[in-house]
N, C-alpha and C positions, 0 to 999 in steps of 0.2 A: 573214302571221301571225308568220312566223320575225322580222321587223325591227321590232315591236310586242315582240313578247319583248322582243330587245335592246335596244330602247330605254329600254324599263321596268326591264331589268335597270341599266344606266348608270345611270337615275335613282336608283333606291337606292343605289349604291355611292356616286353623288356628294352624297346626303342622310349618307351612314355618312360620309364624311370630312369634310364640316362639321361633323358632330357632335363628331367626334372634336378637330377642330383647336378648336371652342367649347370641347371640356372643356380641354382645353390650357392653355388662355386663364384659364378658370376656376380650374384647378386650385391655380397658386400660392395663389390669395387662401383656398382652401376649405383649405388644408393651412397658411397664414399663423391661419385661426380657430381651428383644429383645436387648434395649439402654443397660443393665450392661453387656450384654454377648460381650467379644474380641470380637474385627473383623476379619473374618480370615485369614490367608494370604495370598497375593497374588502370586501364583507361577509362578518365574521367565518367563516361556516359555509366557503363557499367559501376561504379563507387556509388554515384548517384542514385542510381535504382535501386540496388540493394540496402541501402544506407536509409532511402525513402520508404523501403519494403518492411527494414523490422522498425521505423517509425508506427507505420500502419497498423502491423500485426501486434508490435505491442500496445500501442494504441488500444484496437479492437478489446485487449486480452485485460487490459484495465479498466478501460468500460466495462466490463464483463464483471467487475468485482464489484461495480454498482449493483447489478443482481446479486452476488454475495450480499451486499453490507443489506439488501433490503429483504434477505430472507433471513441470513441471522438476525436483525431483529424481530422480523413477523417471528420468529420461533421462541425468542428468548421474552417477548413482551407478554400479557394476558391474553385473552381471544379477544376481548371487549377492543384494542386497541390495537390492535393487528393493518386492518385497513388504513390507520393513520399510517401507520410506520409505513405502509410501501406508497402510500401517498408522497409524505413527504419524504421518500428518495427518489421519486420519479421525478420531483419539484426540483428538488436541491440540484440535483443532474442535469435537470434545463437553465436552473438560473444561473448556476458554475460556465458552464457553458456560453451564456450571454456574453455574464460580466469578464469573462479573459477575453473575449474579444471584444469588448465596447471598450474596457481599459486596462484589464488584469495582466495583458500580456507583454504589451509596453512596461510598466511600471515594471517589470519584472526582468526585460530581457534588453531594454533601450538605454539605460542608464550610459553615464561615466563609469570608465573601471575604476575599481578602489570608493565608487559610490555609495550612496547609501539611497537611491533609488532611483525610478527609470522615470520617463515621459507620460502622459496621456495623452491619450487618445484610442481610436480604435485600431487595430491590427489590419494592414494591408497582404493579403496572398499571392504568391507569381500570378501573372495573367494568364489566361487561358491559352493552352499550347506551348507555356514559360520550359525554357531550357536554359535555364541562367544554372552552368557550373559553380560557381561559385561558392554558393554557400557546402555544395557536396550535397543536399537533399533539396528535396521539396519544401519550402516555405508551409502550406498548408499540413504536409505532414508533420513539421517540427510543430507547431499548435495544436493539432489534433492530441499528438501525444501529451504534450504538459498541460493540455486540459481537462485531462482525466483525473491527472493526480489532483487537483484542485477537489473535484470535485469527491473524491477519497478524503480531505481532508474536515469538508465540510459535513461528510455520511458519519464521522467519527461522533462527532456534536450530536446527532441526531439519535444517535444509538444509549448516549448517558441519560441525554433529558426524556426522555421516552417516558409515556405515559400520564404525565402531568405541564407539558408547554403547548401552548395554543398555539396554533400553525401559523397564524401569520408574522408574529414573531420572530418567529423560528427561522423563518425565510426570509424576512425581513434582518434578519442576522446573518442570515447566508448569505444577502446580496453583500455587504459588506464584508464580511472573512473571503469568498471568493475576487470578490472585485479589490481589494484593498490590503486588507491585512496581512493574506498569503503571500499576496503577489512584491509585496515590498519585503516581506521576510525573505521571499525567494529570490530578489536581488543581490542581495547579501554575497550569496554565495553562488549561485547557480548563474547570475547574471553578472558574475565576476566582479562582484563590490568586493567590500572592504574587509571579510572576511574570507574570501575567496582569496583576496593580498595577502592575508596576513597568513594563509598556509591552512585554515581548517577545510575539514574533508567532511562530504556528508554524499555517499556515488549516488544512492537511489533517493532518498527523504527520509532516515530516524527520524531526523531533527524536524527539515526542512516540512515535510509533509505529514509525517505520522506524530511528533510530539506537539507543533503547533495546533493541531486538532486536540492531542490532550488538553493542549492548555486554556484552549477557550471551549471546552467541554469541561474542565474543571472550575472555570469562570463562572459560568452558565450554571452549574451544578451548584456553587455556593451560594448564589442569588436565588434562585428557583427554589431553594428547599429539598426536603424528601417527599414519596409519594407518602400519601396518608395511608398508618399503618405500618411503613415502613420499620421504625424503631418503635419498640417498648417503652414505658413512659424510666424504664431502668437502665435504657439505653444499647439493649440486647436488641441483634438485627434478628427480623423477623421475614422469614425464606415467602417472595411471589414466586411461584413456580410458572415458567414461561407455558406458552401454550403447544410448542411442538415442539420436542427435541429433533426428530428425523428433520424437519426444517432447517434447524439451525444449523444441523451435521452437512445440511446440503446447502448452506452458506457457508461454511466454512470449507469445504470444498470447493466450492467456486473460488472465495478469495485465493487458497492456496494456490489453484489452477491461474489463475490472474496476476500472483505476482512473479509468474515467470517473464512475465512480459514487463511488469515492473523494472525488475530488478534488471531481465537480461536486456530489455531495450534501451535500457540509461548507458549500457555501452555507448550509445548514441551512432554507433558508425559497424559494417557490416559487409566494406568492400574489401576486405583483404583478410587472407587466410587465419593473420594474427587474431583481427577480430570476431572472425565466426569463433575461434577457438575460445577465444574470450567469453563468450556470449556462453556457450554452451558450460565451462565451468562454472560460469554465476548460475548456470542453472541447478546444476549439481548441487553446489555448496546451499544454496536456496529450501531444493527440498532437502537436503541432510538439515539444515538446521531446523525448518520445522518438525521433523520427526524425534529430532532433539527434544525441543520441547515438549512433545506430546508424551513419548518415556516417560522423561524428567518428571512432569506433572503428575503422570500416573503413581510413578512407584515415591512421591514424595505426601502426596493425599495418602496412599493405603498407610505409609510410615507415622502420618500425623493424628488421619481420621481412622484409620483402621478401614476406608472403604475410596473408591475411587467418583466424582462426579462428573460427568460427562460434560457437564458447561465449563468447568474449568480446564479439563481436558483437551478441548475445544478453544480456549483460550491460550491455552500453552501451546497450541499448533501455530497460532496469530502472535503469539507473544515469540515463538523463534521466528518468524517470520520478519518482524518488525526490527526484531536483535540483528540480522543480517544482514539488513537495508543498506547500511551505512555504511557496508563494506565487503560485500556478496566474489569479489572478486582475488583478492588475497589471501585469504585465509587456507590452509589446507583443509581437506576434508575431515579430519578429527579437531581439527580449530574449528569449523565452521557446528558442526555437533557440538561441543560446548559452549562457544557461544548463545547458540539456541537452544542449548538446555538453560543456561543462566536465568535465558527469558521465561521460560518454564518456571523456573522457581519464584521469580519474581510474581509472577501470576498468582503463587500459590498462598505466595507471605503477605503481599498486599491487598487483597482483595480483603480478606479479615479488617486489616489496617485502616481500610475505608470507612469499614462499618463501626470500628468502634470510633472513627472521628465524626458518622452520621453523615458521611456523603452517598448519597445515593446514587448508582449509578450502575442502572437497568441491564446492560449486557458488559459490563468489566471493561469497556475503554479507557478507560481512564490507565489502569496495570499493563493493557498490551500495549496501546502507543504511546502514553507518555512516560512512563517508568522505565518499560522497555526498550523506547525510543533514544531516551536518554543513555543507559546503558549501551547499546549497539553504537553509539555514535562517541564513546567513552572509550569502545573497545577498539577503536579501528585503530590506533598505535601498537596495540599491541599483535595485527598483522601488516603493518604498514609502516615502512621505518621514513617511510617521508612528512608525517604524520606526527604531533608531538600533545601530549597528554595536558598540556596548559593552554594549547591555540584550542584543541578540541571544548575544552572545558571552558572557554570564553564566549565560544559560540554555544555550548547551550544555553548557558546563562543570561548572554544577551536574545538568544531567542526565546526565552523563560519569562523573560521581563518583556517586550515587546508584545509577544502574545497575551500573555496573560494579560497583563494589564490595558493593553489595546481592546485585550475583549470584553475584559468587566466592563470598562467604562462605555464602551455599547451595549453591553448586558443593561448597566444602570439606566441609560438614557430611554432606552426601550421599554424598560420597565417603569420606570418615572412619565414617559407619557400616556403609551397604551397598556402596560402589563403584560406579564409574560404567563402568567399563571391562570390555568382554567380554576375556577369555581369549587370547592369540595363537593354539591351534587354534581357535577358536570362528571367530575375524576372517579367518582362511585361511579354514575353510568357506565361511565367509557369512553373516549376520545370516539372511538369508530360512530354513535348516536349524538354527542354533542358539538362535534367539531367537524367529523365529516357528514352525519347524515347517514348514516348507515341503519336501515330499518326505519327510520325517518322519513325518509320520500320515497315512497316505492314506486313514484312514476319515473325516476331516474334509472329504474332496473331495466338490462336490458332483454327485448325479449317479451318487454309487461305492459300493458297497454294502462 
């Protein structure tokens, strides 16, 4: 009985590997049909969903980086001013939010093409039950998404001037960078102006999103001053050591986790096989270039200082991150690595750079999104042969000048009527006791009678 078994069992095994060596055989020619047969088409219902699916999801995934940007600052600022800092991202996140729908989002997406900006007004959604193909997604989901990046761009500000700008200010500058200033930059090109005619390329935001936050964070930054202390009266910067590093390391993992959604959701579209493949390479090349950076940083500190710092380290994950933005989808996987190491290094050579020009600026934004910004958005010719290295350089420049200067002169105005600047006893206490009340009211605690 037992060698009837075995024999019967052989016999199948050697019926399973004919079969298998037949499909073999087969195979080529069924996968040779497969490539000349159309592809078939995609029906519009299905484009639509999935199209409105990774609006959503990347949506969600960039909100998500607003928890980044408000833990890497609670980690990299003092204890005393911690509570400010996730105050004012929780703030900044609702007024971004407003302002693109009251007007940000018009101005930004209603223009003329070849324009130089859109309409006001507030933003209309499909109606309830709306099955309008046409645009290929949901109206409310194309908003959702580009109101995150806004608000990315306005957490960047908040991260430089940290520890010595008075909140209302601060916000009161927000309502304007979100409602206004981003939104007309981001017609430019995103809303098919006139740099969008003229051939410059920016897929995710260097430019659009991440250097325009440099630029009026370094506006901001030249008005406001340094925190007291900061420099030597000889002009030697003098180290605040943040109050949590595992904080910040768990900011910066959240951002990193969040610009997959950045980067892969600027795809914009997610109905057909091309573009999930698309999506899934920008994701690739995405985290290769921040680990680029984080290398890079490493072993270019140990070369300079002889030892490695974990903030800068930290920044060189952000700083390739920011270097990819601008073109997360071209590039090969060893182009996408140098790239973001570039940004890495950038981190490593400017942040010094800062200090001996005396600008201050609390967690390093200024080196990852504006310097690095600029770079990644310099570099997309040289993965992109549609792409040319003097359209690129036109737009940064004009968004160099627009922002910056769009912002000081609201820096100035703000400052000229109510001031931007806490008090020297205020900035000794701490933001968290003089601006939010922290230990201050202890009937505000919750829990406390």
């Amino acid at each position: 009985m037992t060698i009837r078994k075995t024999l019967t069992l052989a016999g199948v095994f050697v019926g399973l590997a004919a079969t298998a060596a037949f499909a073999q055989d087969v195979a080529p020619d069924a996968a040779a049909a497969a490539a000349e047969a159309p592809a078939p088409a995609v029906q519009p219902e299905v484009a639509y969903i999935f199209n409105t699916l990774l609006f959503l999801i990347g949506g969600f995934l960039v909100m998500w980086m607003a928890a980044g940007f408000a833990m890497l600052e609670a980690g990299l600022v003092r204890s005393k001013n911690v509570s400010m800092q996730c105050l004012k991202n929780v703030a900044l996140y609702s007024i971004a939010g407003l302002m693109y729908w009251i007007v940000g989002y018009n101005l930004m997406y209603t223009g003329v093409d070849g324009g130089y900006i859109g309409s006001f007004g507030t933003y209309s959604f499909d109606p309830v039950g709306g099955d309008n193909l046409a645009t290929g997604y949901s109206t409310a989901s194309d908003w959702f998404f580009q109101m995150v990046f806004v608000a990315t761009a306005a957490s960047i500000v908040s991260g430089t001037l940290a520890e010595r700008i008075r909140l209302w200010p601060f916000l009161l500058f927000t309502v304007v960078l979100t409602g206004f200033i981003y939104p007309i930059a981001g017609s430019w090109q995103w809303g098919a102006g006139w740099l969008s005619e003229m051939g410059f390329s920016d897929f995710a935001g260097s430019t659009l999103v991440h250097s325009v936050g440099g630029w009026a964070a370094l506006a901001g930054a030249l008005l406001l001053g340094a925190r007291k202390g900061r420099f030597a009266a000889d002009g030697h910067g003098i180290a605040m050591p943040g109050s949590s590093i595992p904080l910040a390391t768990l900011g910066t993992f959240i951002l990193w986790l969040g610009w997959f959604g950045f980067n892969g959701a600027s795809q914009l579209a997610m109905g057909t096989i091309t573009d999930v493949t698309d999506v899934s390479r920008i994701f690739a090349n995405t985290n290769l270039a921040a680990a680029g950076g984080v290398v890079t940083a490493m072993i270019l500190l140990q070369i300079i200082y002889k030892r490695v710092d974990v903030t800068m380290v930290l920044n060189g994950a952000l700083a390739g991150l920011v270097s990819i933005t601008a073109e997360p989808l071209q590039p090969s996987p060893l182009a996408a690595i140098l790239i973001g190491s570039v940004g890495g290094v950038i981190v490593v050579l400017t942040v010094p750079l800062l200090n001996r020009l005396k600008i201050d600026d609390v967690v390093g934004a200024i080196p990852v999104h504006l310097f690095a910004g600029i770079w990644g958005t310099l570099a997309v010719p040289l993965t992109n042969a549609e792409t040319s290295f003097v359209t690129q350089l036109i737009g940064v420049a004009a968004y160099g000048v627009f922002a910056f200067f769009g912002s000081l002169i609201v820096w100035a105005i703000i400052k000229a009527v109510i001031g931007i600047r806490v008090s020297d006893e205020e900035e000794a206490l701490g933001l968290d006791r003089s601006e939010v009340g922290v230990e201050a009211y202890p009937e505000f605690a919750v829990g406390r009678s």
